[in-house]
C-alpha positions as CSV (number, residue, x, y, z in Angstrom):
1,X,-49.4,104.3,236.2
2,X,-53.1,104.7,235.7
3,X,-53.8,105.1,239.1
4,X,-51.0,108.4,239.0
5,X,-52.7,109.7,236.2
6,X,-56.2,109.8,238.2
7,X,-54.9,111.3,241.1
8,X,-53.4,114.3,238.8
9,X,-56.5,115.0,236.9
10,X,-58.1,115.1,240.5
11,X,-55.4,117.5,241.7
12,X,-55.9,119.6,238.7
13,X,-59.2,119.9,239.2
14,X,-59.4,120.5,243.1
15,X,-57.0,123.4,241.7
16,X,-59.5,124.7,239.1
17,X,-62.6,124.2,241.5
18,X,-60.4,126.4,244.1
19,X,-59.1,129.2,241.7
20,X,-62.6,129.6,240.2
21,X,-63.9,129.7,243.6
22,X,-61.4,132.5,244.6
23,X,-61.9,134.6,241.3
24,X,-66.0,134.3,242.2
25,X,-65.4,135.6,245.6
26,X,-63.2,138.2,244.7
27,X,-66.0,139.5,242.1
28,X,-68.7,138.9,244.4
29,X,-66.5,141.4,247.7
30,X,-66.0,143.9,244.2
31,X,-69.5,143.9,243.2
32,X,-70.3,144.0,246.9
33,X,-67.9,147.2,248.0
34,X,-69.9,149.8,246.3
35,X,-73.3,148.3,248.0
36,X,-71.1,148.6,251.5
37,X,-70.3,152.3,250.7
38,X,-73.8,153.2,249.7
39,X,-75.6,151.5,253.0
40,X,-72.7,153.5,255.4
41,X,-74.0,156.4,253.4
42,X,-77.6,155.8,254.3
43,X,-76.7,155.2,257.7
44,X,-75.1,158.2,257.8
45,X,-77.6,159.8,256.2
46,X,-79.7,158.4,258.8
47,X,-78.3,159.2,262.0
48,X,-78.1,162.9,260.7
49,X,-81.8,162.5,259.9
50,X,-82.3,161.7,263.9
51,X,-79.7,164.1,265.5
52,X,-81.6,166.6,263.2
53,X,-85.3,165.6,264.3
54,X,-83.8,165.4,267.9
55,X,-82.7,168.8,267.9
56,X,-85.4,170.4,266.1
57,X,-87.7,168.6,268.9
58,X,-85.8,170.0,271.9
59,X,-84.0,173.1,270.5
60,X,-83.3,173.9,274.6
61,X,-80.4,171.4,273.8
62,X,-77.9,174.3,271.9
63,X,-79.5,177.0,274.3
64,X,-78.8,176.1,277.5
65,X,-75.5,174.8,278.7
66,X,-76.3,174.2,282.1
67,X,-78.2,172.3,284.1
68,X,-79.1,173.6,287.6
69,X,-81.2,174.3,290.8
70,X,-79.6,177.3,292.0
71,X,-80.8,180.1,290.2
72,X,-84.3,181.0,289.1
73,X,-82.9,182.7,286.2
74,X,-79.5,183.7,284.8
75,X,-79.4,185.5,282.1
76,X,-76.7,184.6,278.6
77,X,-76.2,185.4,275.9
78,X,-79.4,185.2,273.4
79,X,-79.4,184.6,269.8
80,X,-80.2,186.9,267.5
81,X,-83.2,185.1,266.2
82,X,-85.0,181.9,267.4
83,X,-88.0,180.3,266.2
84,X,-90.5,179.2,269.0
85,X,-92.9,176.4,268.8
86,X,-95.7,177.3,270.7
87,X,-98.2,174.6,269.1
88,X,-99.6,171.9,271.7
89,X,-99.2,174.5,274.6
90,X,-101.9,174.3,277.0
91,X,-103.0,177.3,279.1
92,X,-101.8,177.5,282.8
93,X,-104.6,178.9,284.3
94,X,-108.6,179.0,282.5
95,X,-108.5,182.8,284.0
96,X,-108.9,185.3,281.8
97,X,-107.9,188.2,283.9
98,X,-104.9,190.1,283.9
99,X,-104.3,192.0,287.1
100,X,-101.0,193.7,286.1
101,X,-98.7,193.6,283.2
102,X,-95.6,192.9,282.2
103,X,-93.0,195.9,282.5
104,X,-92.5,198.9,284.5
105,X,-94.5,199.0,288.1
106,X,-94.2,200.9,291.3
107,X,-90.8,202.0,290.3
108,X,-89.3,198.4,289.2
109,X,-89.1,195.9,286.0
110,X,-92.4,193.7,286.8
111,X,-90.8,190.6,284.8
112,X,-94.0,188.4,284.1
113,X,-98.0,188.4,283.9
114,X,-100.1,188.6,286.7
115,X,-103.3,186.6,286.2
116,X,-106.5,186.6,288.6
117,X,-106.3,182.8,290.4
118,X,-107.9,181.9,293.7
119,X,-105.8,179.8,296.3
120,X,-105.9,176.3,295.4
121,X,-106.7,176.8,291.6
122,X,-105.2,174.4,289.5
123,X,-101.9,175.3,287.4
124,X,-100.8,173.2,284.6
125,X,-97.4,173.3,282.7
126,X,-97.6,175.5,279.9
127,X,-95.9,173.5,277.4
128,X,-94.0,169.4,277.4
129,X,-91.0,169.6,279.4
130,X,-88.6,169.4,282.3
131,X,-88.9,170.9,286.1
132,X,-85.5,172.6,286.9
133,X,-86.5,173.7,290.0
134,X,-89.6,173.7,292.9
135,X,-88.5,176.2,295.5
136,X,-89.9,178.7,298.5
137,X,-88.9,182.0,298.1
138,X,-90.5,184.4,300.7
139,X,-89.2,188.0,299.9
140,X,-90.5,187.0,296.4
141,X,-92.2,184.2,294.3
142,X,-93.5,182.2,297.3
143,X,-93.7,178.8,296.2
144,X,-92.4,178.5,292.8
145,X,-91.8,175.9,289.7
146,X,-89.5,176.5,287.3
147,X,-89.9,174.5,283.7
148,X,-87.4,173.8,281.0
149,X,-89.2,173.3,277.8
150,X,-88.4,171.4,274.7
151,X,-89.3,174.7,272.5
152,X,-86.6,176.6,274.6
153,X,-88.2,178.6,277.0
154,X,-88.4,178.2,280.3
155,X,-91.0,179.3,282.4
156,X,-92.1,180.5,285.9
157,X,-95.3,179.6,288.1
158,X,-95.4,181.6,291.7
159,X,-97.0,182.4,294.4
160,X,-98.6,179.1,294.3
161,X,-100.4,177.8,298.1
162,X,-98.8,174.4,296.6
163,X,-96.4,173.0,294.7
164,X,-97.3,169.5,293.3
165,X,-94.3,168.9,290.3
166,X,-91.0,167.6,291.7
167,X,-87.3,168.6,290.7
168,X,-86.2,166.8,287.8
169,X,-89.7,165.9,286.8
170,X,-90.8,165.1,283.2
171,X,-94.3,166.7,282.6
172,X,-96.4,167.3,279.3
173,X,-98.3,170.4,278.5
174,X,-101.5,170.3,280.3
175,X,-100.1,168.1,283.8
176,X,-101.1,169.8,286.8
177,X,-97.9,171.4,288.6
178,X,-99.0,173.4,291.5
179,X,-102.1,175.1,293.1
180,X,-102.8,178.9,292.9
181,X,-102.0,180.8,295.9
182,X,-101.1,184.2,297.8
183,X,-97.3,183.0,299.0
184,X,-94.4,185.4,299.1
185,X,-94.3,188.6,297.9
186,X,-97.8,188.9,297.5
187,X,-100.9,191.5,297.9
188,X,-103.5,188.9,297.0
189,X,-104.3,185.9,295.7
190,X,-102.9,185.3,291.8
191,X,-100.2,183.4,289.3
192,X,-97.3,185.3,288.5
193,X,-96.2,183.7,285.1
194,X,-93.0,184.6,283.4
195,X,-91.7,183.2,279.6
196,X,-87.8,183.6,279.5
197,X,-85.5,182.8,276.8
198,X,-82.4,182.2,278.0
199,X,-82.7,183.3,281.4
200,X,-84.2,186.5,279.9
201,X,-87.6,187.8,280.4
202,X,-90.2,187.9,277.1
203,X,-93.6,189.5,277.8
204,X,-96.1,186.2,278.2
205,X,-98.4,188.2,276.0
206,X,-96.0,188.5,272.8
207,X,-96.7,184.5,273.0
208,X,-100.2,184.1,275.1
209,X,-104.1,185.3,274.7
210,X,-105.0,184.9,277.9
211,X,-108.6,186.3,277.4
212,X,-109.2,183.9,274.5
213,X,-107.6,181.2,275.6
214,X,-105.3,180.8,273.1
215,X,-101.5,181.3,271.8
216,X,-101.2,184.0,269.3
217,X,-99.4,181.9,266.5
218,X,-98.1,178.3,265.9
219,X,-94.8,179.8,266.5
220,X,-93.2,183.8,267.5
221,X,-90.0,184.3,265.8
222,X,-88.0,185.8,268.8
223,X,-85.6,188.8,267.6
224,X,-83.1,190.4,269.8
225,X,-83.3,193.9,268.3
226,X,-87.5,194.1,268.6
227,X,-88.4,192.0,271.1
228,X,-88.5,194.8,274.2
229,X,-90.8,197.0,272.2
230,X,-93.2,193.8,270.8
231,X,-93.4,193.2,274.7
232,X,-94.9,197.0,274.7
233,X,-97.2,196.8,271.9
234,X,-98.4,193.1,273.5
235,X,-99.7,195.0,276.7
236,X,-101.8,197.6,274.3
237,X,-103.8,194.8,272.5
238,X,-103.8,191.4,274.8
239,X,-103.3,193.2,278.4
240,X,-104.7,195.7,280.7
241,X,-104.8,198.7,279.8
242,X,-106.7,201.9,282.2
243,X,-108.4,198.5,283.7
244,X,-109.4,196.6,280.9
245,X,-108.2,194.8,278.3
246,X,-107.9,195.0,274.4
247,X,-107.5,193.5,270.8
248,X,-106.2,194.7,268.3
249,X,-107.3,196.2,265.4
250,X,-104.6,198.4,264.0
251,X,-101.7,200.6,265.5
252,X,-100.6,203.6,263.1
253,X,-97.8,205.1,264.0
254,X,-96.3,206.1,267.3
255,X,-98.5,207.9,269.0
256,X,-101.7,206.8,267.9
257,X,-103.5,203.3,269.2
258,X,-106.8,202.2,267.8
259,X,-108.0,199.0,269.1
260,X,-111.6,197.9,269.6
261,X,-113.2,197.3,273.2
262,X,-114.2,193.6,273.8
263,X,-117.7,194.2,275.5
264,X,-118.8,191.6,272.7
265,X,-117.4,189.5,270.0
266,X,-118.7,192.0,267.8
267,X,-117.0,195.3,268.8
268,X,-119.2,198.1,268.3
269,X,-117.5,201.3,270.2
270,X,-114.2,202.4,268.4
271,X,-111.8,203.9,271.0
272,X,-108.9,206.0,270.3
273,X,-106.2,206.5,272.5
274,X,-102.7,208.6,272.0
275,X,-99.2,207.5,273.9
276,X,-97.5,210.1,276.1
277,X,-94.2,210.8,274.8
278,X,-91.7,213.2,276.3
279,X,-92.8,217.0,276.6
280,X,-97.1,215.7,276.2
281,X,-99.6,217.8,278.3
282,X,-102.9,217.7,278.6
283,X,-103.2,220.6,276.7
284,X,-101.3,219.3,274.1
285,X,-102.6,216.3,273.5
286,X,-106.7,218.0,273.4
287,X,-104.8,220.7,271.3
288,X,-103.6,217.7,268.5
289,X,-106.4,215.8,268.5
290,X,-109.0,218.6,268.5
291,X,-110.7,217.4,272.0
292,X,-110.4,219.5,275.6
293,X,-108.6,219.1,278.6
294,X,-112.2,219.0,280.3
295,X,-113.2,216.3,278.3
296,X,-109.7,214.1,278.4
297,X,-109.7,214.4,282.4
298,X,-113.8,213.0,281.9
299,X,-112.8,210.1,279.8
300,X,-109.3,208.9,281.8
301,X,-110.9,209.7,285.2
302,X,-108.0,211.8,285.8
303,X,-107.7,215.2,287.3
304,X,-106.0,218.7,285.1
305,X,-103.0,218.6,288.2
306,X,-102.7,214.8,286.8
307,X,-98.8,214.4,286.1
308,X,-98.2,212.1,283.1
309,X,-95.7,209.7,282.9
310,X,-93.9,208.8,279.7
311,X,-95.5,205.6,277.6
312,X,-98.9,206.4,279.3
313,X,-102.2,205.9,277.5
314,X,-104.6,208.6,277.2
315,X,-108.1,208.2,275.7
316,X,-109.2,210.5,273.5
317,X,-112.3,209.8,272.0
């Protein structure tokens, strides 16, 4: 009898211990369900945080769909805005001289800058990125590279005596790519360096100051509507212009360009110039801007029977 009555108060408390246990478990998975939620949010949270950081650090990810060696450049479609980050560029050539611009030239679209390199320079990738292509192109670039860049442009090296950078290649800004050269479609010895955004063609100088070495702002806020005529104004103030180059100092209007002459880092001689629109002569240009054919032909080095052509630049003063 007594040895019954122990073995139910055990049972009775094997059941207690058990149910107790189970009630503190269940509170402890309760108490514990809201901390569960809040750390998936976090990860969430997270893993936005990266995909966001990982986009914003290679923005050529939502640009470019494809992934190819075929084709120099195709053009898409482009956005109507996109931010740039030109910061830790590095300049592809030390040269300072431009020997022709971007734009119109001998009756075609001359799609990059042409700067003044001797064969076996070294180039260096503009910016940190990808090589999408190294190819020989004889009726054209010569010896080319090709760069995809994290910041979304690509961009073009040719004519080069050498290509160093292989296909598929992951350079920095800075790593030498290729030697300068005279390959190709070619009159003499020089780089050929295009920018394009999505396969389409930007003025290097909107982004570039090749004479100072430098990029013209941390970042260039490409827009689709202004970006043709910001190509136009970039030749007036970073490129050659009647065989030298310029900085600005103001433009007012459209006709008139004032920029300064770069003899110094002090510019002393203000020059004035006025842009050819349709119908200008040289009689009506000395007329509005009180001056004389004589003494327009003096100053361009031109002759009266001179024909202009539309977007020209004619100094005045």
């Amino acid at each position: 009898m007594q040895q019954n009555q122990i073995l139910k108060i055990l049972f009775t408390a094997v059941i207690l211990i058990t149910t107790l246990t189970s009630a503190k478990a269940q509170d402890m998975l309760a108490r514990q369900a809201p901390v569960d939620r809040k750390m998936k949010a976090v990860d969430t949270l997270t893993l936005r945080d990266l995909i966001y950081r990982e986009q914003l650090a290679s923005p050529a990810a939502d640009l470019y769909e494809n992934w190819d060696n075929v084709f120099a450049h195709k053009a898409t479609e482009l956005p109507d805005s996109f931010l740039i980050d030109l910061r830790d560029f590095c300049m592809p050539t030390p040269s300072r001289i431009v020997t022709s611009n971007f734009g119109a030239r001998w009756g075609r679209q001359h799609k990059g800058i042409d700067l003044k390199v001797y064969t076996g320079d070294t180039i260096r990738a503009a910016f940190k990125g990808k090589v999408r292509m190294v190819k020989y192109d004889r009726r054209g670039y010569g010896n080319y590279i090709v760069i995809r860049h994290d910041n979304g442009l690509e961009t073009i090296y040719a004519h080069l005596s050498r290509s160093i950078a292989q296909e598929e290649q992951e350079v920095e800004a800075g790593d030498v790519i290729g030697l300068g050269g005279n390959t190709g479609r070619s009159t003499g010895s020089h780089l050929h360096f295009e920018t394009r955004l999505c396969g389409v063609a930007l003025n290097p100088a909107i982004l570039f100051d090749f004479r100072n070495q430098d990029i013209v702002a941390d970042t260039y806020l490409f827009r689709k509507d202004t970006y043709k005529e910001e190509g136009r104004y970039a030749n007036l103030v970073r490129g050659k212009v009647n065989g030298g180059a310029y900085t600005r100092e103001q433009v007012t209007g459209e006709e008139e360009v004032i920029v300064k002459t770069i003899d110094s880092d002090e510019p002393r001689v203000r020059t004035r110039y006025h842009k050819v629109k349709k119908g200008d002569t040289l009689s009506s240009i000395a007329k509005k801007h009180g001056t004389t054919i004589n003494k327009l032909c003096k100053l361009n080095g031109i002759s009266k029977s001179k024909r202009l052509k539309l977007g020209q630049i004619i100094r005045y003063t």
